[in-house]
N, C-alpha and C positions, 0 to 999 in steps of 0.2 A: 485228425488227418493232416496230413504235409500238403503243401500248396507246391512248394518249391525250396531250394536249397543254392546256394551260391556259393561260388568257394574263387578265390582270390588265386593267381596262378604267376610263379614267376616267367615263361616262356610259354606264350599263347601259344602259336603252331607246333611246340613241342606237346602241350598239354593237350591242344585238338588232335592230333594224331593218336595219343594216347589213348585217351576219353570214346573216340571214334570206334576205336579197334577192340579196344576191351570192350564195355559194353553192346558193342554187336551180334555179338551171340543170346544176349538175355534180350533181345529186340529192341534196345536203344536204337537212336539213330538221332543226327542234329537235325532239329528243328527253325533252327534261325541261328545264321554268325552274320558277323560284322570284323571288323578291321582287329579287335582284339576282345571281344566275345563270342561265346557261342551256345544254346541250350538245347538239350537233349530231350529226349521223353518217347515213349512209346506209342502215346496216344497223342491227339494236336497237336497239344498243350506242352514246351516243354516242363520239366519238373526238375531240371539238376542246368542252372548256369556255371559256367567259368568266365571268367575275366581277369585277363593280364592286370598285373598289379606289381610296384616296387616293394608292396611290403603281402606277400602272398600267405594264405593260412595252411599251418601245419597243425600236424599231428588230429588234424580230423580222421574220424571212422567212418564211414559209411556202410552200407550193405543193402544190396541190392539181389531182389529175388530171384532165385533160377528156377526155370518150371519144372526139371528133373536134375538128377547127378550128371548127368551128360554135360548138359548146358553152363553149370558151376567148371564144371573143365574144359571146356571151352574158354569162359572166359580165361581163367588163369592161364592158358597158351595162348589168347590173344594179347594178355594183357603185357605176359613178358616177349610175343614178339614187337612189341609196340615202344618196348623201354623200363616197364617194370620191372622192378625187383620184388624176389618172392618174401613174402613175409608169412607160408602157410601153406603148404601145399595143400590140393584139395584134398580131403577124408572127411570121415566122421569125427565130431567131437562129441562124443556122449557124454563129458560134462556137464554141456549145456540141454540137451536130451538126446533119446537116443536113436534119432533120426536124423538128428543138426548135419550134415553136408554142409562143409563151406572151404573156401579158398580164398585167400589172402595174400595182396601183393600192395606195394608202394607206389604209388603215382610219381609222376616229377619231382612235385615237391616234397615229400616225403609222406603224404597221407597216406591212408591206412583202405584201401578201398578191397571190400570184401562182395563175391557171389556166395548164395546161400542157399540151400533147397533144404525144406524141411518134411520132408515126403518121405516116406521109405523107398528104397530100392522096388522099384516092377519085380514082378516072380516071372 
């Protein structure tokens, strides 16, 4: 089990705007900032830090759950009215199975930040 996750960011208020907006829909929300961090989570506890940094990390993936298909396209409209770039429009990937939902876009820095429901479609 993950505790938490940190990820290094070159433009804090660029990346808290981001982070804020995207995530919102899968019921993130910040839990604690300060002057150039900030951590999210659903529950108390956050579980995903950012922190302004000169030398910020790329090319992370993430992915984060969605409770239905609804909610994975949610994020991916929150996330590109926030600043992302699409890296994945939401669909099926039945590659990976044949339920997989996800949506994939770019954060600030250019990470790889993915919503994902692994549920079938409701009848």
């Amino acid at each position: 089990m993950i505790d938490h996750i940190g990820i290094k960011v070159s433009n804090f208020k660029k990346s808290l705007i981001f982070f804020k907006t995207a995530l919102a829909p899968l019921g993130y929300e910040s839990k604690a900032e300060g002057d150039n961090y900030a951590g999210f989570g659903c529950e108390s506890n956050p579980d995903l830090w950012i922190e302004e940094s000169n030398s910020p990390t790329q090319t992370l993936h993430m992915a984060f759950t969605g409770d239905n298909r609804r909610t994975v396209d949610l994020f991916y409209l929150a996330a590109l009215n926030a600043g992302g770039k699409d890296n994945g429009k939401p669909g099926l990937r039945p590659h990976y199975h044949p339920d997989y939902y996800g949506a994939f876009v770019f954060d600030p820095d250019g990470n790889n930040i993915e919503a994902v429901c692994h549920k079938p479609e409701k009848e």
